[in-house]
N, C-alpha and C positions, 0 to 999 in steps of 0.2 A: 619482285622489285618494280616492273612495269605495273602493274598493279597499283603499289603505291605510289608511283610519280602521277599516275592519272587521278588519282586520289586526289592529292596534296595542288596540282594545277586545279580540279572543279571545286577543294574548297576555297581558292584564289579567285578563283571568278566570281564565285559568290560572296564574296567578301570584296569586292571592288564592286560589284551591281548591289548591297547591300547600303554601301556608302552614298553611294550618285544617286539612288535614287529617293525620291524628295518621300514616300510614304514608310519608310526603311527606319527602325531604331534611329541607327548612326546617323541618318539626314540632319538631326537636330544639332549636332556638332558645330552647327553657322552661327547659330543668334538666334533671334526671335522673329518671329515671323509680323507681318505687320497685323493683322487681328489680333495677335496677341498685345500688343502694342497698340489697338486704338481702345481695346474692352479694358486694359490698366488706366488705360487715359481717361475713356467714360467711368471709371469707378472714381478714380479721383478727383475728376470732376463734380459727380454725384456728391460724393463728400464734402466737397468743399461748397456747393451750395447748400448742403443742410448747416454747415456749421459758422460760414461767416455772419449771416445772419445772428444764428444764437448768439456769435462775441460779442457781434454789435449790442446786443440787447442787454447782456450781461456791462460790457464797460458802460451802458448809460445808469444801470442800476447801479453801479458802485461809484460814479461820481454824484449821483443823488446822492447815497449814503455819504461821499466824504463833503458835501453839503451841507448837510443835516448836523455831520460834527461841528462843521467849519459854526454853522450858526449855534449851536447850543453853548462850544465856547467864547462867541462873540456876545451875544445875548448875556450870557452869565457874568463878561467882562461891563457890561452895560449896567447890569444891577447894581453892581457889586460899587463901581463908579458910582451911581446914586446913592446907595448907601453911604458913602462917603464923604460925598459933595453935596450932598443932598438937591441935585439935578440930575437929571440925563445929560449924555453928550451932548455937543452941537454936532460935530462928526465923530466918524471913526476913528481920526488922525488922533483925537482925543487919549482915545485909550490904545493905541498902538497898533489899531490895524485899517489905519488908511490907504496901506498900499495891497493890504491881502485880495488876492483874485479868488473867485470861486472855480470849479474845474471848466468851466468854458472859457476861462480867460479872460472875464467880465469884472468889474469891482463889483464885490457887496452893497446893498443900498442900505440907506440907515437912512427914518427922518424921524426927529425929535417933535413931540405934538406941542411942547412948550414956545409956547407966543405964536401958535398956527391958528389963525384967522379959517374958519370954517371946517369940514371936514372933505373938503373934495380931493385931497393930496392922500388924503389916507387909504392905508389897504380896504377896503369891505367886501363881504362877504354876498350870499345869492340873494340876502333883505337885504343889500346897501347899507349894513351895520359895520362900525368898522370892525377891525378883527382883534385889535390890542387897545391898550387904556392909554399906554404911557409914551409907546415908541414904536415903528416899523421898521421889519428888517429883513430881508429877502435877497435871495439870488435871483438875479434876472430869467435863468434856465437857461437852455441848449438856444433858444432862437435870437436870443440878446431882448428882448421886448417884454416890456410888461405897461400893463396899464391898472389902475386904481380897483374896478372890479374883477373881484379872482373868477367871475364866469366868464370874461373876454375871454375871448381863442388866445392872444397874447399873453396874456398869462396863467394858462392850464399848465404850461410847462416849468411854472416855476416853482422854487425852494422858499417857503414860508415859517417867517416866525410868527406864529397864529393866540390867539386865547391868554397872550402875556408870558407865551414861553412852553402851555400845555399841550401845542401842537407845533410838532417841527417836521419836516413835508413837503410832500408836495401839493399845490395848492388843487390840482384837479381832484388829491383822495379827499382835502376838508370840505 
């Protein structure tokens, strides 16, 4: 019997110095340790710089794309007007979309070449050619800026309706 009480107390000790001390199984029983908790934090950190980037780049690519819609159904409402009327618009408001924004919050530009006195208002291209016969019609892009030649820095970033409809874009790929 003395036997097993000496027993039963040295496995109690060991089981109370098992607990307290910090290299011991049961030590973990607290929480987490702070290395543990800065090497979770540099990992999600690490992540989150690979990946904010990549959204960024991805949402600028899918407002070009909803650009490129925005203008192929404007453009198409433009023809479709001459067809009809046998002119182009004067605006937008024309055929109903004088209040449409492009994804940066910008109105669409639209200019009509009928009764346009020279060609300096016009889009043109890297020979100073314009880029359309009949009409211009473009998003301004992410900077709000555009100017007449599509090789300005001002307007690399913008959404172009190019060749009368057969290039719709951006004007840095024409």
């Amino acid at each position: 019997m003395e036997l097993n009480r000496e027993y039963m107390s040295s496995l109690r000790a060991q089981s109370i110095n098992t607990r307290s001390h910090p290299l011991r199984p049961f030590a973990r029983d607290r929480g987490f340790t702070l290395v543990e908790l800065l090497v979770t934090l540099a990992i999600i950190l690490t992540l989150a710089a690979i990946a904010i980037p990549n959204g960024q780049t991805i949402i600028e690519h899918a407002r070009v794309a909803r650009a490129v819609g925005d203008l192929h159904s404007i453009g198409t409402m433009i023809i479709g007007y001459q067809a009809v009327e046998a002119q182009f618009p004067n605006t937008l408001t024309d055929i109903g979309y004088g209040k449409q924004k492009d994804p940066w919050g910008n109105p669409y530009q639209y200019l009509n070449f009928d009764g346009l006195k020279g060609k300096g208002a016009m889009r043109k291209d890297r020979f100073l050619v314009p880029i359309n016969s009949g009409f211009d019609l473009y998003s301004v892009g992410r900077d709000g800026q555009s100017v007449p030649p599509l090789t300005a820095k001002a307007s690399q970033d913008d959404v172009i309706w190019a060749d009368d409809g057969a290039y719709i874009g951006l004007a840095s790929d024409y």
